[in-house]
C-alpha positions in Angstrom: -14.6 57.1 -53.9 -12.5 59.1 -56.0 -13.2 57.4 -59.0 -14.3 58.8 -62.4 -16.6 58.7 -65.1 -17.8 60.3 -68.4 -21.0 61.1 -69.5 -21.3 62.1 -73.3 -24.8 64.0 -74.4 -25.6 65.4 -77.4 -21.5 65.4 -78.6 -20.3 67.2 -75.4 -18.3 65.4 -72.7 -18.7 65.8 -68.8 -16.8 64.4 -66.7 -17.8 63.2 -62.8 -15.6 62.1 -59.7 -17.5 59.8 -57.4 -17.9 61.4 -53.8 -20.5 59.4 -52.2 -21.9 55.7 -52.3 -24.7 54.7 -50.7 -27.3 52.2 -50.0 -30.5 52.5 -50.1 -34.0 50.6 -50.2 -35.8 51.7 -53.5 -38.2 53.7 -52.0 -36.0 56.0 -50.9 -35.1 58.8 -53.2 -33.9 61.4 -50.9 -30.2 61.2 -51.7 -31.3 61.7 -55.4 -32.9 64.4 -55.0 -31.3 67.5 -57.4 -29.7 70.6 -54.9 -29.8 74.0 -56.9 -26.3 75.7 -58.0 -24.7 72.2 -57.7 -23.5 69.9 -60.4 -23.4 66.4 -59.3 -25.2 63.0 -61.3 -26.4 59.6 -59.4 -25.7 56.5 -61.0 -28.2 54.1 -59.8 -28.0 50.0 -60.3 -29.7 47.0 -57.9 -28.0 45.0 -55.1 -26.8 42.7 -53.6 -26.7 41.1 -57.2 -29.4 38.6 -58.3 -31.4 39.6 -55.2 -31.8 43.1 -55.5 -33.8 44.6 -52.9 -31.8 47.3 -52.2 -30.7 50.4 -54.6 -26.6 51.2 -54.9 -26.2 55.0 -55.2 -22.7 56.6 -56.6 -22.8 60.0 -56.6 -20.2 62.5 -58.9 -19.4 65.8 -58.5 -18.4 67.3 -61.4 -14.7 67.4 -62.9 -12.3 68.5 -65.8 -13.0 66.3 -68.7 -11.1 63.1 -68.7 -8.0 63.3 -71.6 -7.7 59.4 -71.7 -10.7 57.6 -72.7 -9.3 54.6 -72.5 -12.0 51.8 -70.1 -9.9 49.5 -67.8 -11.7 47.0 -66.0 -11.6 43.1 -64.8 -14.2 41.1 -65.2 -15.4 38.3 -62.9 -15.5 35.7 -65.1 -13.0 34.0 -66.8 -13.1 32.8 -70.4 -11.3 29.4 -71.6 -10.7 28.9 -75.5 -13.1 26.9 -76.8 -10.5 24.6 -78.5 -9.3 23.0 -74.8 -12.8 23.2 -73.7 -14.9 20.7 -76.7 -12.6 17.8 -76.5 -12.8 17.7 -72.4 -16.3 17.9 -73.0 -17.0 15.7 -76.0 -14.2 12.9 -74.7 -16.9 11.5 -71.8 -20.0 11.3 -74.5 -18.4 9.8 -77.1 -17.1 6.8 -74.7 -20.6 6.6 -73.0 -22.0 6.6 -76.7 -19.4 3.4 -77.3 -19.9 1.7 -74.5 -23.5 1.8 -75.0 -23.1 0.5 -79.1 -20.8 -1.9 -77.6 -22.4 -3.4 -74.4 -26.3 -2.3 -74.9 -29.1 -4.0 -76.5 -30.3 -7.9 -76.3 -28.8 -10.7 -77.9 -32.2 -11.1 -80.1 -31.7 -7.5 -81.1 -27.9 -8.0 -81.9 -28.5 -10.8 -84.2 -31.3 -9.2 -86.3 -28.7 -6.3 -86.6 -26.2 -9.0 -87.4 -28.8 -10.1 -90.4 -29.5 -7.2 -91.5 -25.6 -6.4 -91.8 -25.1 -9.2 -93.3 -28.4 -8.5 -96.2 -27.3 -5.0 -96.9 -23.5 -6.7 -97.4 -25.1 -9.0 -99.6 -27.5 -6.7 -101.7 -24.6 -4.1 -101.9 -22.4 -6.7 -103.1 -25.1 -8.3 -105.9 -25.8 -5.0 -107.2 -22.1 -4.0 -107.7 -21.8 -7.3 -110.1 -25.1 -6.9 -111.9 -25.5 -2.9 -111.0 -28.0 -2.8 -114.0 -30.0 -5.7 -112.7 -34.0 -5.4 -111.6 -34.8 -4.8 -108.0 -33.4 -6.9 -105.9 -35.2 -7.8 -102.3 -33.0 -7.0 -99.6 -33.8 -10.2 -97.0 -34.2 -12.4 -100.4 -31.7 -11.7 -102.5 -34.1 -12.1 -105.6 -35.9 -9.7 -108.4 -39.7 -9.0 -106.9 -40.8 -11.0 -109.9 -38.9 -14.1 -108.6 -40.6 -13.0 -105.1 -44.0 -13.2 -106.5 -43.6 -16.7 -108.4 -42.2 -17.9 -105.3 -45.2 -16.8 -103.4 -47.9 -18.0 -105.5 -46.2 -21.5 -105.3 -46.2 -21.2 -101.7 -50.0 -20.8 -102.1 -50.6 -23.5 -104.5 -48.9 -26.2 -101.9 -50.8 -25.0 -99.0 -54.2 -25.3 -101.0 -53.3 -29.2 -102.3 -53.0 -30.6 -98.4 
């Protein structure tokens, strides 16, 4: 109690001290009701916070205008700086991320990675000394024309036997 507040409608200040605070249960509107020749406002907000089944009631009588409009509060909360916060964060997934790259996966898997490494390697590699050349397969190493012949011999062997 004792505490002020501001109200500012339609460009005109008025200024409140509180003098009563109570609790009530929603229904009740008795202690908001208005009392003639009397200037007083009810501020009205839920409780106990995140359950609200109740109804807080601070009541102001009114009061010369506040000179200092300056708002001092605390806050429950407390902020930390994203830049400390990311790396403890990030630090944790990025091991678990390694460790999994490192350790996970079959050794049939690993060694069709390793092939495939080891193709791209070898296409990248062709195609920076002949960078002009014709399509190159990436598992073969050859032009698709090469592919074809290759295949059709592959046929005519298989018909002979």
């Amino acid at each position: 109690m004792g505490d002020r507040f501001s109200l500012f409608i339609v460009g005109e200040e008025y200024s409140y001290e509180v003098d009563q605070i109570n609790i009530v249960l929603p229904e009740d509107v008795d202690l908001m009701k208005i009392y003639p020749g009397e200037d007083y406002v009810t501020l009205v907000t839920c409780t106990p916070y995140g359950i609200n089944t109740h109804r807080l009631l601070a009541r102001g009588t009114r009061a010369e205008n506040i000179v200092d409009h300056t708002l001092h509060f605390t806050s429950e909360a407390m902020r930390i700086d994203p830049l400390v916060v990311t790396p403890v964060v990030m630090a944790p997934i990025i091991l678990f991320l390694l460790l999994i790259v490192a350790f996970g996966g079959n050794r049939q898997e690993k060694k069709k990675r390793d092939a495939l490494y080891r193709a791209a390697i070898a296409y990248l590699t062709r195609m920076e000394e002949n960078p002009m050349g014709s399509d190159y397969d990436l598992l073969g190493g050859t032009s698709a024309e090469q592919t074809e012949e290759t295949e059709k011999k592959g046929r005519g062997k298989k018909q002979r036997k």
